[in-house]
C-alpha positions in Angstrom: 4.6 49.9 5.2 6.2 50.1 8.4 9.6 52.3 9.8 12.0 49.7 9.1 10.4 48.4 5.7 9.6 49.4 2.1 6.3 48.2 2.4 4.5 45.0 1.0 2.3 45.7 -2.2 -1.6 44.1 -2.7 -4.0 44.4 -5.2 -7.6 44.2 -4.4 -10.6 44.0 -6.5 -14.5 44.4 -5.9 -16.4 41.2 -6.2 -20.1 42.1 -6.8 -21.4 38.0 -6.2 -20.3 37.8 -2.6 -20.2 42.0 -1.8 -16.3 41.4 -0.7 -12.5 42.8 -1.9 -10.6 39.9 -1.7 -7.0 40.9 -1.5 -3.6 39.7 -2.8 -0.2 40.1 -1.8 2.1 40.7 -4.8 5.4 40.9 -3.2 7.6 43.8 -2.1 9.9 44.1 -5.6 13.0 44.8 -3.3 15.6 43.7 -6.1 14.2 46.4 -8.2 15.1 50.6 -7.9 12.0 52.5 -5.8 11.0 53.9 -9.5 10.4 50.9 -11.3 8.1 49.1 -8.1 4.9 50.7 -9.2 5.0 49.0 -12.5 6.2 46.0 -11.9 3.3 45.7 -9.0 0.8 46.9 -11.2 2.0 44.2 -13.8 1.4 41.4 -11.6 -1.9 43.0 -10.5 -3.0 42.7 -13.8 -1.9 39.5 -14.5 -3.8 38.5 -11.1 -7.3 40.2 -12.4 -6.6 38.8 -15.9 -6.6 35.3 -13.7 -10.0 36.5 -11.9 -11.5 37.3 -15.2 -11.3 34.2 -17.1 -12.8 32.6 -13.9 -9.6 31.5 -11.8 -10.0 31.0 -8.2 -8.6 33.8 -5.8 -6.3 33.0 -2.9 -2.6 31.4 -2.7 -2.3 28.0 -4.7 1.0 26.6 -5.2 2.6 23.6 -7.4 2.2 21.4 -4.4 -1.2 22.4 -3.6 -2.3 20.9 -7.3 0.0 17.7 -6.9 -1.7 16.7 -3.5 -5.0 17.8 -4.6 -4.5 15.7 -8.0 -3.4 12.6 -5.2 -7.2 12.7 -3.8 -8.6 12.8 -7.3 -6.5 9.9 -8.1 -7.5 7.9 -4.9 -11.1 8.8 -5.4 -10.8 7.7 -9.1 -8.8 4.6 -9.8 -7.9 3.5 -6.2 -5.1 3.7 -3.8 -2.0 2.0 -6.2 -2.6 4.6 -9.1 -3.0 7.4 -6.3 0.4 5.9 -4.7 2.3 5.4 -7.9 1.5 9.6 -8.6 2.7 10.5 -4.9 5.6 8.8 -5.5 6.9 10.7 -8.4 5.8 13.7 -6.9 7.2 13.0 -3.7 10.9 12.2 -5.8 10.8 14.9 -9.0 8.3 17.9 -7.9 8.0 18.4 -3.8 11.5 17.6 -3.3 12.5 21.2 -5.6 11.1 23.2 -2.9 11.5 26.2 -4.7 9.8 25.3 -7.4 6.8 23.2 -5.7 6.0 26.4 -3.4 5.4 28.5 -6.3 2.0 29.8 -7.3 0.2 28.4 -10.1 -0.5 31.5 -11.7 3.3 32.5 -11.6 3.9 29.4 -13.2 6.0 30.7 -16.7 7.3 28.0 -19.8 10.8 29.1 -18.5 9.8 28.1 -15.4 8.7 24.4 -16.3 11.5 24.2 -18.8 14.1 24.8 -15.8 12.3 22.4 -13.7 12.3 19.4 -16.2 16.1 19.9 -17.5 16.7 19.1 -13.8 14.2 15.9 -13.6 16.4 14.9 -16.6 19.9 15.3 -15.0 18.5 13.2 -12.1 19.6 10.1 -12.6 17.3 6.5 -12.8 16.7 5.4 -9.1 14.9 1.6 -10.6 15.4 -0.5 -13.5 18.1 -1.2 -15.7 19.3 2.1 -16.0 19.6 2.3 -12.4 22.7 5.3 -11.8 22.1 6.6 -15.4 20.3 9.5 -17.0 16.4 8.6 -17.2 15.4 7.0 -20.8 13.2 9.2 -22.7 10.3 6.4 -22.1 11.1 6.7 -18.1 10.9 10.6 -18.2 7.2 10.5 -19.9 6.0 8.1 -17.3 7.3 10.6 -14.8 6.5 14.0 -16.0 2.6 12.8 -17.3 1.2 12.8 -13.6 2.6 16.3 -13.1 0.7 17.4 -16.4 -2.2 15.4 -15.4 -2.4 17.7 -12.1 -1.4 20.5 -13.9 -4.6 20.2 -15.9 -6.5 19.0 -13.2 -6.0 22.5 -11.1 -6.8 24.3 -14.4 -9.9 22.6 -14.6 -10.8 23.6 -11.0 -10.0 27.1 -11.9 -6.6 27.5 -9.7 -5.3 28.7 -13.1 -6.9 30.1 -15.9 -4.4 28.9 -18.8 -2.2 26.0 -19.8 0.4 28.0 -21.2 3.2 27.9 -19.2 3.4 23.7 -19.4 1.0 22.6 -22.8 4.3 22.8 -25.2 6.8 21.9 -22.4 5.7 18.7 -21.1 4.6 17.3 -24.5 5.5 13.6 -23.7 8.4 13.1 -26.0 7.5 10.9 -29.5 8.4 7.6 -29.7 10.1 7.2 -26.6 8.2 3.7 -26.3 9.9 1.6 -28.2 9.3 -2.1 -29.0 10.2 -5.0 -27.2 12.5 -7.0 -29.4 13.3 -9.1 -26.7 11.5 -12.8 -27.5 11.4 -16.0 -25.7 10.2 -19.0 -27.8 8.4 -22.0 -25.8 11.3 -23.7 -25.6 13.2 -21.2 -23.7 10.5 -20.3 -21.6 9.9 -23.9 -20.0 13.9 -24.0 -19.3 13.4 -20.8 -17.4 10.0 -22.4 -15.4 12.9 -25.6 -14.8 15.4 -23.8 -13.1 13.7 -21.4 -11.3 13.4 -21.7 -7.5 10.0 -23.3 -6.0 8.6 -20.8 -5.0 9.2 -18.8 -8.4 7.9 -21.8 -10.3 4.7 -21.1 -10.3 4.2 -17.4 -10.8 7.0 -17.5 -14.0 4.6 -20.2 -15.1 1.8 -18.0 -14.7 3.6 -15.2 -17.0 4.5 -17.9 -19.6 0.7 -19.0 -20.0 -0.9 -15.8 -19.4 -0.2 -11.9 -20.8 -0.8 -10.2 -18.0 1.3 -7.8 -16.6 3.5 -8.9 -14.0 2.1 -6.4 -10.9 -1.6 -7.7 -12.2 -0.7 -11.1 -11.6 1.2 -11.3 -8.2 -1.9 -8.7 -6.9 -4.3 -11.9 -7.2 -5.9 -13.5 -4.2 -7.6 -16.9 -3.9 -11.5 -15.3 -4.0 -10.5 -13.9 -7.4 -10.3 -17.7 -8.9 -13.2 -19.4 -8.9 -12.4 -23.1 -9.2 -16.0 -23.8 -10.2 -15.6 -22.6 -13.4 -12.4 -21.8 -14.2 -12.2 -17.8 -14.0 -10.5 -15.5 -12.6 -11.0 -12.1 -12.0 -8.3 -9.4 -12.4 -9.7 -6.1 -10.4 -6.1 -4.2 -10.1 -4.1 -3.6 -13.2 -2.9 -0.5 -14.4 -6.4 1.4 -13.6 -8.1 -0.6 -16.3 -11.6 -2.0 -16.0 -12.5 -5.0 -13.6 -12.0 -8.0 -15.8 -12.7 -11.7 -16.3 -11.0 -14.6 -17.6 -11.9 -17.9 -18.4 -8.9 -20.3 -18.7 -8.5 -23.3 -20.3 -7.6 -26.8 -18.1 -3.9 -26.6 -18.9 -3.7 -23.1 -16.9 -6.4 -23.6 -14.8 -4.3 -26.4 -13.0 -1.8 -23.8 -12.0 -4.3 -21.7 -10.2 -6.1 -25.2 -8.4 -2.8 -26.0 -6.8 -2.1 -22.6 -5.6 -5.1 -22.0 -4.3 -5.8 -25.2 -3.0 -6.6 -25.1 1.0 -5.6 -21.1 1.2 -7.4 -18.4 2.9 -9.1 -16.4 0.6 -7.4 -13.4 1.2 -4.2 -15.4 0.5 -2.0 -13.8 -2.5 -2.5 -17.3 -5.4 1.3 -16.5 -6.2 3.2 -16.6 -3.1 7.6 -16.6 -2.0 8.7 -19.2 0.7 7.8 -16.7 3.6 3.9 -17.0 2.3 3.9 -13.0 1.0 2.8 -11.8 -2.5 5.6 -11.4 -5.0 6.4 -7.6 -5.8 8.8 -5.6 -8.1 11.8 -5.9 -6.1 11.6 -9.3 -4.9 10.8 -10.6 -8.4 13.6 -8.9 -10.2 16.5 -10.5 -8.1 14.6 -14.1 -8.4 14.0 -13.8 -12.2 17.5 -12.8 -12.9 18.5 -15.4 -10.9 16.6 -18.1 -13.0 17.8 -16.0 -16.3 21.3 -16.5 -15.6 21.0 -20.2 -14.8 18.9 -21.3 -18.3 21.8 -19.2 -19.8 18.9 -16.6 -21.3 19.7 -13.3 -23.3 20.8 -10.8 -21.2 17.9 -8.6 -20.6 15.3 -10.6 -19.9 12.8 -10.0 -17.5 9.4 -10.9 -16.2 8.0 -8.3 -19.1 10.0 -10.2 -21.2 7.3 -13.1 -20.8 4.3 -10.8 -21.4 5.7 -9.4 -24.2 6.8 -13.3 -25.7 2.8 -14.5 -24.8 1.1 -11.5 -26.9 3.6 -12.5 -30.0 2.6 -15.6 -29.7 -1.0 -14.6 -29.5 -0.9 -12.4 -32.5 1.1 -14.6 -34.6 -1.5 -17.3 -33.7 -4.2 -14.8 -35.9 -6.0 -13.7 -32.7 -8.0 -10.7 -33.5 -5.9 -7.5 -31.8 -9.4 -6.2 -30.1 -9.3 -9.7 -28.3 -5.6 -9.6 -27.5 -6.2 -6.5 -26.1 -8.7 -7.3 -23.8 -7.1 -10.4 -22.7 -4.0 -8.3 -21.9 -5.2 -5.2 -20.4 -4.2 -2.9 -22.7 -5.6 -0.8 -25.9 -6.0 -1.7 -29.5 -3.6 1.2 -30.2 -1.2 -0.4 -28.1 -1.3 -3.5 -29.4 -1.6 -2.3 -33.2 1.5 0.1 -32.1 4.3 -2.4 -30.5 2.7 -6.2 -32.7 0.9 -5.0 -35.6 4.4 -5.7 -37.6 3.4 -9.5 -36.1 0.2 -9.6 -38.4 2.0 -9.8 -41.8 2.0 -13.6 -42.1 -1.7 -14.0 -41.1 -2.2 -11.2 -44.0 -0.2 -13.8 -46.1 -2.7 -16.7 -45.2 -5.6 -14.9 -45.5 -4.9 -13.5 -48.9 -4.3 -17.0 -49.9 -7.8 -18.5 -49.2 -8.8 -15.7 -51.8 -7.1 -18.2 -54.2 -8.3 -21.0 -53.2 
């Protein structure tokens, strides 16, 4: 407290492990009358020592402390796309709101969070179809789960010694995923691979005779084919496991001419000017193609991933293999194709008659 101020009020506390009393400024309650300051600072005092006593971490840690923190656990973890991906959204939803990413953790309150998210959802889509339009309920899970993931991961750390303020508020909301109805028979897909442009022959091809996802596929280089024996290797999707793929002849001659004569450090999918497809040059080409096969509106390079798993499912592949060859879980599959697995049901019930 000084002559021209009402003074700033700390708390302090005795910690026996390291002999010290570390100290914390709680604020200077201005807003409030002189008679009600004591209480209110001895409130947050004890909500501070409650903190301590569950064994949270002393000093000032903010919302944007635990989202750049959560970034290096990212990069360390799953690599420098995932660790990207989750800077972006905080970048765009969270440290954007100053106001809300400079508060501390441990102020943190389910109004608080509530506040924060209506606003996420007024914010309209910046990508995608709903580009200019409020964010799908599927679109607002993928953004909000990063921010719950660091969330947890500062609890875990002991910035904060509860959940409480965000475990019931950014519940991802139920069945926001739904299916892809969206199919392309064989037919239609080989009229897309005709018109498209030369340089988006080959990688549409590679989505019609593969399920990978898009981003997996145009991420390949010419050392993860080997030409010897027909595999390649996919080390970046999604943050799941290094895997391997052995193809048959038919899609293996895609990958030979490709790769034929290239560096290996050369993308195996590659536009006129020699770079690596991505999302936003592939979007503009596909739709491109779409609207010249005279395709359903809405179709798009998922479109094809989603078309090769039905195809694999309906062909009776078991759904742990599907998933592997995919990328993706068994729930996943089971959840958005196990309607696909009534006719093989059918057939197999059958040979119980025979």
């Amino acid at each position: 407290m000084t002559s021209a101020s009402e003074g700033t009020w700390i708390a302090r506390y005795w910690d026996p492990i390291q002999s010290k009393k570390p100290m914390k400024s709680l604020g200077e309650f201005r807003e409030l009358p002189k008679n009600q300051r004591f209480t209110a600072a001895k409130q947050e005092a004890e909500k501070w020592f409650l903190h301590l006593g569950r064994g949270g971490q002393t000093g000032v840690y903010t919302v944007a402390d635990a989202c750049k923190d959560y970034v290096k656990n990212v990069l360390t973890a799953k690599g420098r796309k995932a660790a990207d991906d989750a800077s972006a959204r905080f970048k765009n939803y969270v440290l954007d709101d100053q106001a809300f990413a400079n508060i501390e953790l441990t102020k943190l309150t389910p109004q608080i969070i509530e506040k924060w998210l209506d606003r996420v959802r007024l914010r309209p889509s910046t990508s995608g179809p709903n580009r200019g339009k409020l964010r799908s309920a599927s679109t607002l899970n993928r953004d909000v789960t990063p921010f719950r993931a660091a969330l947890n991961c500062a609890m875990e750390h002991g910035y904060i010694s509860t959940d409480f303020a965000w475990r019931n508020k950014l519940k991802p909301i139920k069945n926001a995923d739904t299916k892809r109805l969206l199919y392309l028979d064989k037919e239609q897909r080989k009229q897309l691979i005709n018109v498209s442009a030369p340089d988006l022959k080959q990688f549409v091809e590679g989505l019609c005779k593969l399920p990978l996802r898009p981003g997996a596929l145009a991420s390949l280089v010419v050392r993860d084919f080997d030409p010897r024996l027909n595999v390649i290797q996919i080390p970046d999707d999604k943050g799941k496991a290094f895997r391997q793929l052995e193809l048959p002849d038919s899609v293996a001659a895609i990958f030979l001419k490709t790769t034929e004569e290239q560096m290996p450090e050369a993308p195996i999918f590659r536009r006129e000017n020699g770079k690596a497809w991505n999302k936003d040059s592939w979007k503009v080409a596909i739709n491109d193609a779409v609207l010249a096969a005279g395709l359903p509106n809405g179709t798009t390079a998922y479109t094809l991933r989603h078309s090769t798993i039905t195809d694999l499912v309906h062909a009776g592949v078991d759904l742990l293999t599907v998933a592997q060859i995919s990328g993706t879980s068994v729930r996943m599959i089971e959840k958005h194709y196990g309607h696909l697995r009534s006719k093989v049901v059918k057939n197999a019930l059958e040979h119980l008659n025979d």
